[in-house]
C-alpha positions in Angstrom: -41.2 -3.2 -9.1 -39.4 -2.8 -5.6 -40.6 -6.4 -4.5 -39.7 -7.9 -8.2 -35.6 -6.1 -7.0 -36.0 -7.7 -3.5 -36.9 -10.8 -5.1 -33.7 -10.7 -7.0 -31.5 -9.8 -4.1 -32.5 -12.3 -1.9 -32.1 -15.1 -4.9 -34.5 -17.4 -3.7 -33.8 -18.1 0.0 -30.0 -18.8 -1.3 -28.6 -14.9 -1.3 -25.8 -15.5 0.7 -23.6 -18.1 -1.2 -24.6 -16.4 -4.3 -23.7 -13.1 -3.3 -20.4 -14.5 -1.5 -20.0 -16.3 -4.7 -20.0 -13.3 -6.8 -18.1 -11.0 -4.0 -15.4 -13.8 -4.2 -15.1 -14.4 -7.9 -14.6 -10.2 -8.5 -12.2 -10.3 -5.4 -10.0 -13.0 -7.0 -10.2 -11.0 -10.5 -9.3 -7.4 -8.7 -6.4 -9.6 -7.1 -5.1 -11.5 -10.3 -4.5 -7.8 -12.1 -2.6 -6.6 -9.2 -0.4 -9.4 -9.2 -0.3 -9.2 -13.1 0.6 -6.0 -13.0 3.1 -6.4 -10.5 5.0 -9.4 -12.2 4.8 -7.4 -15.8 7.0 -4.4 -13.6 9.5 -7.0 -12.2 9.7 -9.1 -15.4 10.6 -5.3 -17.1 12.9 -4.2 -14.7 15.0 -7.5 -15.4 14.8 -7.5 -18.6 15.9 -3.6 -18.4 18.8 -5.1 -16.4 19.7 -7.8 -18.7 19.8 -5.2 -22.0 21.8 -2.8 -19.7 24.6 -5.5 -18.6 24.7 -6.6 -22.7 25.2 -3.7 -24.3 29.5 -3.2 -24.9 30.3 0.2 -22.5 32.1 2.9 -24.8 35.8 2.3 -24.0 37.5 5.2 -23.3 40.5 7.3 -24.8 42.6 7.2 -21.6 44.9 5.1 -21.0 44.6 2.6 -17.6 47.2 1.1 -15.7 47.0 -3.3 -15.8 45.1 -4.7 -12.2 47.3 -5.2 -9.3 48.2 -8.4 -8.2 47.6 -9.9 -4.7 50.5 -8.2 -3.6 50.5 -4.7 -5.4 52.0 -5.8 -8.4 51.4 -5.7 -11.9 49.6 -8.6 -13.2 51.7 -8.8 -16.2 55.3 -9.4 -14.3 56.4 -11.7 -12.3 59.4 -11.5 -10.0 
């Protein structure tokens, strides 16, 4: 039974590219969630953005003054 598992390990005389093969393919896998996972956080946090910008802000009961001009003055009059 033990030489039937070392027969298997050593895969013919052609272990190391098939072990390589396999340690590749699972590192590429591990790697592709990771950057999944990482583009599904950015891709939420700019869509999070995006709702946040859109959505009208409650105006409030206070009154404001207009924006100053370039030179301190009221947008609204002109000398």
């Amino acid at each position: 039974m033990i030489q039937q598992a070392l027969d298997f390990l050593r895969q013919g005389g052609y272990a190391l590219y098939v072990w390589s093969a396999f340690g590749m393919t699972f590192l590429l896998l591990i790697m592709e969630v990771i950057q999944l996972r990482r583009s599904r956080r950015t891709i939420l946090t700019r869509v999070g953005r995006l709702v946040r910008l859109r959505t009208p802000r409650p105006k409030s009961t206070t009154k404001t003054k207009a924006p100053a001009g370039p030179l301190g003055e009221p947008r609204g009059e002109q000398r």
